[in-house]
C-alpha positions as CSV (number, residue, x, y, z in Angstrom):
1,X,-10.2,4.0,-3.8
2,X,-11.4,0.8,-2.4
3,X,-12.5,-0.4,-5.1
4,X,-9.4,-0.5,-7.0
5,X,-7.4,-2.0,-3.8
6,X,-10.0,-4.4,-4.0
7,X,-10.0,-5.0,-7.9
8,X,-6.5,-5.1,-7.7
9,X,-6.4,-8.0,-4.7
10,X,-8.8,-10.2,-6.7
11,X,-7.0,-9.8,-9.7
12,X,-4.1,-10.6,-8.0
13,X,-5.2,-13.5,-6.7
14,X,-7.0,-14.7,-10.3
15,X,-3.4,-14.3,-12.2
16,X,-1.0,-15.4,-9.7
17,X,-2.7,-18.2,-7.5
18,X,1.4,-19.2,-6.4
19,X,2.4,-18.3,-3.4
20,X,6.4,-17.5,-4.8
21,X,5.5,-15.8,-7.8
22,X,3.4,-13.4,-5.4
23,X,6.3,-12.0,-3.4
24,X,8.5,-11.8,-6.2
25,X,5.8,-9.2,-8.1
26,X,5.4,-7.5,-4.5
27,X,9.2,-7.3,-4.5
28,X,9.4,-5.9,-8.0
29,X,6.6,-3.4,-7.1
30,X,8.6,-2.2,-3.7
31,X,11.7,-1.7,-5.8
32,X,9.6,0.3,-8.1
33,X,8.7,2.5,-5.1
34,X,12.3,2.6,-4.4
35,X,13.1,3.6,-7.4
36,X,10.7,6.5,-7.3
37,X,12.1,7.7,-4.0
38,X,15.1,7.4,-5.4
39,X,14.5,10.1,-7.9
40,X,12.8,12.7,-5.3
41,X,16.2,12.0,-3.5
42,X,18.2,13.0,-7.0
43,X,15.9,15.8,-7.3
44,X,16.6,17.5,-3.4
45,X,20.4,16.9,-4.0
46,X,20.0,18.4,-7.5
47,X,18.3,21.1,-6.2
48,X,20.8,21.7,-3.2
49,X,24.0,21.5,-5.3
50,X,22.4,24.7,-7.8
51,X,20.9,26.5,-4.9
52,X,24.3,26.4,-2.6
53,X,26.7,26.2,-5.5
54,X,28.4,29.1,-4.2
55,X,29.1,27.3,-1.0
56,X,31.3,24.1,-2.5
57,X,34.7,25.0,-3.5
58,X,35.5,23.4,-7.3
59,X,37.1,19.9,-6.2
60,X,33.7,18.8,-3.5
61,X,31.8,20.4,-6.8
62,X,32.9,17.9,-8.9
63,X,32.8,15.4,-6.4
64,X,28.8,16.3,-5.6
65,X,28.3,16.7,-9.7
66,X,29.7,13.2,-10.5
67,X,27.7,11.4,-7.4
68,X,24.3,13.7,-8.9
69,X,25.0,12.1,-12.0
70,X,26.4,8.0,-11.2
71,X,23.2,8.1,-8.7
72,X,20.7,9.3,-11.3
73,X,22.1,6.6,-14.3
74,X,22.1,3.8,-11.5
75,X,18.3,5.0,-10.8
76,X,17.3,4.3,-14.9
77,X,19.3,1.3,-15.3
78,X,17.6,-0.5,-12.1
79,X,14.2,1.1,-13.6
80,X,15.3,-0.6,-17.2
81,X,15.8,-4.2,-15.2
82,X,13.0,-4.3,-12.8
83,X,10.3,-3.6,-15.7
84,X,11.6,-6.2,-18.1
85,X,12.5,-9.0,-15.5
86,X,8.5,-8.5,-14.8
87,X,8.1,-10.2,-18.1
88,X,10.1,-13.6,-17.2
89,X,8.3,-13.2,-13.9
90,X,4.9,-13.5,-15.7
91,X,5.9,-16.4,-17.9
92,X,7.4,-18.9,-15.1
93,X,4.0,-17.9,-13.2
94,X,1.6,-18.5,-16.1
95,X,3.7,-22.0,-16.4
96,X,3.3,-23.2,-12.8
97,X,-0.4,-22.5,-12.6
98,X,-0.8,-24.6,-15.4
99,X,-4.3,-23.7,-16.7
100,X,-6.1,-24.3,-20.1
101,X,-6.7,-21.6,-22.0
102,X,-6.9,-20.3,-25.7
103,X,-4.7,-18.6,-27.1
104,X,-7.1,-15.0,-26.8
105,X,-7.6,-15.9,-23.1
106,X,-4.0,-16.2,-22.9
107,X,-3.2,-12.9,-24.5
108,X,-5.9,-11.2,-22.2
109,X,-4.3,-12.6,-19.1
110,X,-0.7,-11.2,-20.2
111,X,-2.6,-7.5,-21.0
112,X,-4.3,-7.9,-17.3
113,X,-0.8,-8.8,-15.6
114,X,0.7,-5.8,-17.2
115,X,-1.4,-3.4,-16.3
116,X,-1.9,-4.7,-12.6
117,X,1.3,-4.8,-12.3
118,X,1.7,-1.3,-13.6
119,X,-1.0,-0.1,-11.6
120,X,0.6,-1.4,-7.7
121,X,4.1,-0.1,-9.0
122,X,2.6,3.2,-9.4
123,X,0.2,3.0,-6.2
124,X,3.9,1.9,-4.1
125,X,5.3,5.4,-5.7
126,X,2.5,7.2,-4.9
127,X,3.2,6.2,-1.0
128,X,6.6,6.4,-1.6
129,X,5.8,10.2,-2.8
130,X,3.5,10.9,0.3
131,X,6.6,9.7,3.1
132,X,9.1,11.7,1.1
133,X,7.0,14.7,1.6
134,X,6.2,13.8,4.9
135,X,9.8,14.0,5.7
136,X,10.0,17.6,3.9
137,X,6.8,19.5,5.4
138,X,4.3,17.2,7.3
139,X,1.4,20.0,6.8
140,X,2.0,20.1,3.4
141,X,1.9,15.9,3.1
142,X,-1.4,15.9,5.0
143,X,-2.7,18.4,2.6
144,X,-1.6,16.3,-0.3
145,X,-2.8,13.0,1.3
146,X,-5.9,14.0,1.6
147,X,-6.4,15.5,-2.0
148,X,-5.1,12.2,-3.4
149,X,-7.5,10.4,-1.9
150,X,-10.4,12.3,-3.4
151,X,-8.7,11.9,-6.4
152,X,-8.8,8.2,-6.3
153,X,-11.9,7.7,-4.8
154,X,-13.1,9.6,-8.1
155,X,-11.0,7.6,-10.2
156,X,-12.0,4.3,-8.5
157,X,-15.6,5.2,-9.1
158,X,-14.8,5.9,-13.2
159,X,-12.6,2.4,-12.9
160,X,-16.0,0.4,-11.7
161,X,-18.0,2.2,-14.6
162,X,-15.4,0.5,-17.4
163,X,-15.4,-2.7,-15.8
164,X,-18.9,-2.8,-15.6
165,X,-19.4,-1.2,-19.1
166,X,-17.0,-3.7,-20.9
167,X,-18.4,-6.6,-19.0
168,X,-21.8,-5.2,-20.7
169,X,-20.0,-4.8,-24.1
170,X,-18.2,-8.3,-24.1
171,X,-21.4,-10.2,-23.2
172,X,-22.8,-8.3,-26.7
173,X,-19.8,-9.4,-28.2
174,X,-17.2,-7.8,-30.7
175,X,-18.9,-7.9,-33.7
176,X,-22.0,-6.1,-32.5
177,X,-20.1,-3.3,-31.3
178,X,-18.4,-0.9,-32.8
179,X,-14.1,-0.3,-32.3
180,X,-14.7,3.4,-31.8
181,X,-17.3,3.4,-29.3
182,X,-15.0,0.4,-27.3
183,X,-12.1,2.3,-27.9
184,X,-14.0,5.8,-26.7
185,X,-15.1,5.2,-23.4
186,X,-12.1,3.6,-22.3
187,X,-9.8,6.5,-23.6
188,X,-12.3,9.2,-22.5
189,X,-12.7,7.3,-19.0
190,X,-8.8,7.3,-18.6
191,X,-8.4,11.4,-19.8
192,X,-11.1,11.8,-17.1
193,X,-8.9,10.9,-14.3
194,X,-6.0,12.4,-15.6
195,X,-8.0,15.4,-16.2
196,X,-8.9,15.3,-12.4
197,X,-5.9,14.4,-11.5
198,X,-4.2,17.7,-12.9
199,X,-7.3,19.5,-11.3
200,X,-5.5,18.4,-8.2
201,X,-2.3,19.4,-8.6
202,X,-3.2,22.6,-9.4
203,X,-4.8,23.1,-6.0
204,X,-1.5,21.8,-5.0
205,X,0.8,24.1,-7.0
206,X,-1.0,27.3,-5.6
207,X,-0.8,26.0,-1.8
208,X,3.1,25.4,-2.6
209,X,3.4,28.6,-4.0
210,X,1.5,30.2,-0.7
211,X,3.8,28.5,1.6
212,X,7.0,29.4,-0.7
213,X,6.0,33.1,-0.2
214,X,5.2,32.7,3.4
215,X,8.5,31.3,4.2
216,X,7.1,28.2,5.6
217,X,9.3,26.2,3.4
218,X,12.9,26.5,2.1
219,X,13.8,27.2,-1.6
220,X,15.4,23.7,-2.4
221,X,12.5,21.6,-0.7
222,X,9.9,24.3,-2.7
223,X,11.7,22.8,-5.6
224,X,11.8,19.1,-4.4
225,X,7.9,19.7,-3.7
226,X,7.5,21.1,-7.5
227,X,8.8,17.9,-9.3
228,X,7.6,15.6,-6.6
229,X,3.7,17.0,-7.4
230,X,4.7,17.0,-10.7
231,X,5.7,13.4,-10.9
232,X,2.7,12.3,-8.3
233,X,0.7,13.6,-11.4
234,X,2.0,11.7,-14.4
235,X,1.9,8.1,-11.5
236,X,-1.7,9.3,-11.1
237,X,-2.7,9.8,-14.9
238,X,-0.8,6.3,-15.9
239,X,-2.5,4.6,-13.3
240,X,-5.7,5.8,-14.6
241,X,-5.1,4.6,-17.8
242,X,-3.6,1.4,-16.8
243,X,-6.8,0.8,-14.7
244,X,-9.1,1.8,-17.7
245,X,-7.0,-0.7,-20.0
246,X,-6.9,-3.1,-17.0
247,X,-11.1,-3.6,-17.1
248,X,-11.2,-4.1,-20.8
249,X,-8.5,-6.9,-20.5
250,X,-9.8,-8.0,-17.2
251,X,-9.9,-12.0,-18.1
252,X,-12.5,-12.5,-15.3
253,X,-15.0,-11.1,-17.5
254,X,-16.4,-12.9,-20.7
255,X,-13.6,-13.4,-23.5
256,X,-14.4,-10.8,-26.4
257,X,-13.1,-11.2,-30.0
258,X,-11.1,-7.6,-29.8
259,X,-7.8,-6.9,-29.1
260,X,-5.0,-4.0,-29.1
């Protein structure tokens, strides 16, 4: 887990050597946290509004259903903006550092960006996720903490195997290496950690499920908990794939002659 902080800090710092264009990526990456908490909130009012329909009369229905919905499509459209205004963010940043670099190099850079970007978006939602269910059942969030660091301690130690691997592969160079074996360990390395990743949200599932029964937490939040685990699950398996893509674009390594 350090490791990728640490990965990700140094990459950071190798892309986007500007002071500006550094907070505006954070910023972009906190709204992408926001975002994330935004749909846990959708999904608790969602979840509220089916469980206690019987309790609205059909005007404050209406009223609840058409706020559900305006906050959900305000939720994707900020989601649609904040990922491509990332783009114009990259360009105005590769501009100002003014470096000279090859076309390949440049393309390599642009890969890297993406998927560091990508990869702190997704780490923001995952502690956006823990304080949301913090806020629902602390025992619960500790539990969950915990298990997600495991997870990513695992994952960081399968991230320093690529980057190590493809820093092994690029020195050999493209031609001497075959596309499937470059191609296999990275995909097989990021299904790994997604593979682990759903390992832990099983164990998570079945603790839900025991506290559900036990009464130790209400329907609607057992709900909110069920798509929360499920979405910390699909941030965890795209950050493992972004971090797997990540160290075979990682421009701090040798320049290789292949490319997605």
């Amino acid at each position: 887990m350090l490791f990728i902080a640490k990965e990700m800090i140094a990459g950071f710092r190798h892309l986007f050597p500007r002071g500006r264009f550094r907070f505006v990526l954070i910023v972009l990456s906190l709204i992408a946290a926001g975002i994330s908490v935004s749909e846990l909130l959708v999904m608790k009012f969602f979840a509220t509004l089916v469980l206690h329909e019987g309790d609205y009369d059909n005007t404050k229905l209406a009223i609840a259903a058409t706020g559900f919905f305006a906050f959900f499509v305000i939720t994707r459209v900020g989601q649609f903006y904040q990922r491509n205004y990332r783009v114009k963010a990259f360009a105005r940043s590769f501009r100002a550092a003014k470096k000279d670099r090859t076309v390949k190099e440049e393309n390599r850079e642009w890969a890297m960006a993406f998927e560091l970007t990508n990869v702190v978006s997704l780490g923001t939602q995952l502690v956006a996720i823990i304080a949301f269910f913090l806020f629902l059942n602390p025992m619960l969030a500790v539990i969950n903490a915990f298990v997600l660091m495991v997870i990513l301690q695992v994952v960081g130690g399968i991230f320093r195997k690529q980057i190590a691997e493809h820093a092994q592969l690029n020195a050999l160079g493209a031609k001497k290496v075959r596309a499937d074996k470059r191609y296999g360990i990275r995909i097989k390395a990021a299904e790994t950690g997604a593979l682990i990743s759903g390992a832990g949200t099983l164990f998570l599932l079945a603790l839900l499920l025991f506290l559900s029964i036990d009464g130790q937490i209400t329907p609607a939040n057992t709900l909110v908990v069920f798509l929360g685990v499920r979405l910390q699950n699909s941030v965890i398996s795209n950050a493992s794939r972004s971090l797997m893509r990540y160290a075979k674009s990682n421009s701090r390594t040798e320049v290789d002659d292949d490319s997605e």
